[in-house]
LUMLUM-18560 format. One line per 4 residues: their letters; for each residue x, y, z of C-alpha. Coordinates in steps of 0.001 Angstrom, whole numbers, plus 500000, padded with zeros to 6 digits. Each point is the difference from the previous one (the first is absolute). Last residue first. Layout:
BEGIN
A) X/Y/Z | ... $
END
This chain:
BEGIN
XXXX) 487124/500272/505982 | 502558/498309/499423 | 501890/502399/498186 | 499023/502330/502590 $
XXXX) 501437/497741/503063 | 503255/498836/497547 | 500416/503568/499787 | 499683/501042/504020 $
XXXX) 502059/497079/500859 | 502925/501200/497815 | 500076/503762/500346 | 500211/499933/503960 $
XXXX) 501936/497276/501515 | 501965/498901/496993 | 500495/503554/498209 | 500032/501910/503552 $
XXXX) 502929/497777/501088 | 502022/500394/496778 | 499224/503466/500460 | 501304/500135/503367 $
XXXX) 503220/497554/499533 | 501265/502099/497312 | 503316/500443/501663 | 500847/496526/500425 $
XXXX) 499754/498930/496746 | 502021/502633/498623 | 502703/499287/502989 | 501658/503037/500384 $
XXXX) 496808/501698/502540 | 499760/497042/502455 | 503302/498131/499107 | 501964/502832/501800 $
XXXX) 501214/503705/499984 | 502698/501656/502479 | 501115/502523/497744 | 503488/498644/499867 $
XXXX) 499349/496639/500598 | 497622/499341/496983 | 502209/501742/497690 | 503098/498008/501354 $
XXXX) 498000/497062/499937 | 498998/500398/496295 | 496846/497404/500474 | 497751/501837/498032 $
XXXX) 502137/500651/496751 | 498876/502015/497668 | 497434/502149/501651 | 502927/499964/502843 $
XXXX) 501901/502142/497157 | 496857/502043/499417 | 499969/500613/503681 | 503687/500623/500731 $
XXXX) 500080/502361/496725 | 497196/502054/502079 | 501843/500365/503168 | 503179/501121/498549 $
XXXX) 498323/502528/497366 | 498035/501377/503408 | 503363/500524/501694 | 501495/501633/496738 $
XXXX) 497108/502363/500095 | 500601/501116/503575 | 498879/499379/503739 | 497841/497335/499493 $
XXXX) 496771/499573/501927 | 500158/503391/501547 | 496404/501834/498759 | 502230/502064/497316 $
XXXX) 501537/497106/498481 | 497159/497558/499871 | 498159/503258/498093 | 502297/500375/497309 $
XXXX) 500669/496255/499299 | 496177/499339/499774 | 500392/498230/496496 | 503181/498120/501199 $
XXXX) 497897/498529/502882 | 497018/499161/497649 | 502200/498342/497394 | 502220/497746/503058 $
XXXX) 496762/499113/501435 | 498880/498581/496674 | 503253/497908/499502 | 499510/498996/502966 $
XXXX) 496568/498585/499219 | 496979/501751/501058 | 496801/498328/500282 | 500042/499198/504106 $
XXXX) 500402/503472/499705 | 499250/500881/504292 | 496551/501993/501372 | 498597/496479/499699 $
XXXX) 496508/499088/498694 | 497040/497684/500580 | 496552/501920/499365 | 496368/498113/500736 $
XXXX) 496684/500748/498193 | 496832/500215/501636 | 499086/503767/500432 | 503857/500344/501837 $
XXXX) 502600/497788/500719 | 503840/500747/500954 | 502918/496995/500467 | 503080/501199/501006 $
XXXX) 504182/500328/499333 | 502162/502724/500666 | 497861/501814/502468 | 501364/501405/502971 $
XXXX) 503117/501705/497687 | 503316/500920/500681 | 500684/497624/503139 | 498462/496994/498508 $
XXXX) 496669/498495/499445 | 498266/497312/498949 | 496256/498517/499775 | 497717/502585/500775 $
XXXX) 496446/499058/499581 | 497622/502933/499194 | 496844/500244/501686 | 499572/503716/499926 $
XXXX) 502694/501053/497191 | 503325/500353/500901 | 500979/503397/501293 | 504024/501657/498743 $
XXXX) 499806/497610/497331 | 503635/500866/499048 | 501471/503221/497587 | 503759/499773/499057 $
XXXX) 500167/496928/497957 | 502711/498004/498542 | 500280/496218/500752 | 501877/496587/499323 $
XXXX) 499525/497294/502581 | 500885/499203/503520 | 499258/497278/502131 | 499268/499255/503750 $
XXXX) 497385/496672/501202 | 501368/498457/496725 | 497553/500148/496824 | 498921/496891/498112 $
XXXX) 496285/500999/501024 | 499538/503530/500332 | 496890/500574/498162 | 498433/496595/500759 $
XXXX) 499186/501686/503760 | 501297/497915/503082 | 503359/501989/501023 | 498552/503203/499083 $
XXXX) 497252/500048/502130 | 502626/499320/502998 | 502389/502829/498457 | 502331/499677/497148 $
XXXX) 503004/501989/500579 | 501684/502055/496812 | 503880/500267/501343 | 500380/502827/496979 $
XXXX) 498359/500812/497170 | 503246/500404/497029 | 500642/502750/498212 | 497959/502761/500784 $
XXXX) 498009/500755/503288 | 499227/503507/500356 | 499533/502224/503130 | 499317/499520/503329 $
XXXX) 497052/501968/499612 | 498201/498020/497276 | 498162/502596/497631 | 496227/498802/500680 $
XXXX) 497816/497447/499258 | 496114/499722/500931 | 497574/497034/500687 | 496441/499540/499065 $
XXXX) 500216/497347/497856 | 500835/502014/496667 | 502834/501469/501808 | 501838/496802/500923 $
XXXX) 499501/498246/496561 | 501730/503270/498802 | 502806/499279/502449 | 500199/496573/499267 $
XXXX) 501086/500990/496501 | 501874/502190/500571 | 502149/497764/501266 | 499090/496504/498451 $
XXXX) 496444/499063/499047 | 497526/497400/500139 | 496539/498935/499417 | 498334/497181/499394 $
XXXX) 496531/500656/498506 | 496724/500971/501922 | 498967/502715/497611 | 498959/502428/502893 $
XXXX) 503962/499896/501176 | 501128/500877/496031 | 497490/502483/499833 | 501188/501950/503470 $
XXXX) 503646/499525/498568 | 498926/501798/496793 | 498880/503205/501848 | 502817/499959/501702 $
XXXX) 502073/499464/497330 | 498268/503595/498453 | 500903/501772/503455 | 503728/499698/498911 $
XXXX) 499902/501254/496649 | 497448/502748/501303 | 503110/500975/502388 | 498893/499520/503991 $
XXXX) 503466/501096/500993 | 499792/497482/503000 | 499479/497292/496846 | 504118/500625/499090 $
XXXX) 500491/498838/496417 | 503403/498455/498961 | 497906/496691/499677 | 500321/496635/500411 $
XXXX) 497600/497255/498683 | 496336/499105/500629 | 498796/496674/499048 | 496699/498441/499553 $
XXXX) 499264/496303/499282 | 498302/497104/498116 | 498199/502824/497955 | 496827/500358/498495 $
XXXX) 498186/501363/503284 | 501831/503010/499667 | 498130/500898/496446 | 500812/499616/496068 $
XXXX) 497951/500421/497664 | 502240/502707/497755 | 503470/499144/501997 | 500101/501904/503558 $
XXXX) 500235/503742/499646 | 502030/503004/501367 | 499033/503696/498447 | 501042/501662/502575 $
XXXX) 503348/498145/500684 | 501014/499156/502978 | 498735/496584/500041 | 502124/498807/496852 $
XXXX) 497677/496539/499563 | 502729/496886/499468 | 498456/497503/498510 | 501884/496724/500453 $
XXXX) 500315/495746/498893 | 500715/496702/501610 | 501259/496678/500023 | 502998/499496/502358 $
XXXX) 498765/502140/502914 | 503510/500990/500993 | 501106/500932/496523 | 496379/502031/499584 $
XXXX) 500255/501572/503239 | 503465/501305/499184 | 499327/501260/496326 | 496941/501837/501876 $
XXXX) 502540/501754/502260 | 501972/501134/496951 | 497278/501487/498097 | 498549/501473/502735 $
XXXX) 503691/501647/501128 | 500067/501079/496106 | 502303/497936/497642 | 503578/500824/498211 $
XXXX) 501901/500316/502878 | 500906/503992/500114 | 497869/500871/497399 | 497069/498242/501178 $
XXXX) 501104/501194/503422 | 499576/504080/498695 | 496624/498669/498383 | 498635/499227/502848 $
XXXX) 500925/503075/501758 | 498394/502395/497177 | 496720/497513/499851 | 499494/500357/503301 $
XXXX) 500492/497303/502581 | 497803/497081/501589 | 499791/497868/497602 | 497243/497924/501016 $
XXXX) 500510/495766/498241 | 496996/498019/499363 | 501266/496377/500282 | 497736/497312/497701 $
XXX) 501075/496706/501182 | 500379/497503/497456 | 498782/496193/500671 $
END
């Protein structure tokens, strides 16, 4: 069976196009390559949220789809943008639809808002690089989301806003000292959200691209204290892109299996695909 994946860009068309440039797909086209390898039979949509005149396929609806998924964004919700307020809007049809739904960073934090929560600017700052010492808690131990995860992981991040209040009857599922929620479960009008405020998505080579495209800014907040310190980081990246196990690379930025292993670091969607996507198909196909 092929699983339909509707894919949410969650940038503008001007940023989307600066990483289509850069790596030769858009971050929805890219995250909906992902899903599809993991899924092993499957096809995308991707609907460009922000835009005004954003449409599904001619006949399309929610309820056509397998799954929903919202990608990053360089948007900032607490800025209440009409591109931003749009994926709201969307989230809210995607919980009334019923379908799986998931998203990574931004993505959680629009499935946040359109429950009833809100997300600010995070005032310890941003998180970049690498999530760090991500704990799951007691709900977190048990839920399908996590499963395949150690107690205390990291993975591959860049935000700078954080669901500052979850939802009413959210479930938080890990934490760590940046951010309260880095992983959680939100439902709202009958529809259920899984999502991570981490890139579950991004390969190093990605993370190396989005680093070197915020160069300017990484310098000024502290992260690296020059250009050539940036270059440094970024070559180790796409040379660990290369070659996972470099255990000089590994040891000198204190990285392990959980975000250079490939298979490893995708353990969320992987999880969401065979706890989530799967079931709910076969159950409709049945049906």
């Amino acid at each position: 069976m092929s699983l339909r994946f509707l894919i949410i860009e969650g940038n503008t068309r001007e940023v989307r196009e600066g990483y289509r440039a850069g790596q030769g797909v858009t971050p929805a086209e890219g995250y909906g390559n992902v899903m599809a390898g993991l899924a092993g039979e499957a096809h995308y949509d991707i609907l460009h949220a922000t835009d005004a005149d954003a449409a599904l396929p001619a006949g399309t609806g929610f309820t056509d789809y397998d799954a929903a998924i919202i990608t990053g964004s360089a948007l900032h919700l607490w800025q209440r943008a009409p591109e931003a307020l749009r994926q709201i809007e969307v989230a809210r049809a995607i919980y009334r639809a019923g379908i799986p739904f998931f998203g990574s960073c931004w993505g959680l934090q629009v499935a946040a808002v359109a429950a009833g929560g809100d997300v600010q600017r995070n005032p310890r700052g941003r998180e970049v690089g690498f999530a760090r010492k991500i704990t799951r808690n007691a709900a977190g131990q048990s839920h399908p989301l996590l499963d395949g995860r150690p107690d205390v992981f990291d993975a591959p991040c860049s935000h700078l806003d954080e669901v500052a209040v979850p939802p009413p009857g959210a479930t938080i599922l890990a934490s760590n000292a940046v951010s309260y929620v880095q992983a959680a479960e939100f439902r709202f009008e009958g529809g259920s959200f899984w999502g991570v405020q981490y890139h579950p998505e991004y390969t190093l080579a990605d993370l190396a691209f989005l680093i070197d495209r915020r160069m300017a800014t990484l310098i000024e907040e502290g992260f690296f204290a020059d250009e050539a310190g940036k270059s440094a980081y970024v070559e180790d990246l796409r040379a660990l892109a290369g070659q996972p196990g470099a255990r000089h690379l590994c040891w000198r930025h204190g990285l392990g299996p959980d975000v250079t292993d490939p298979h490893l670091r995708v353990t969320e969607l992987r999880n969401f695909i065979e706890s989530r996507v799967k079931p709910f198909a076969y159950a409709r196909q049945a049906a």
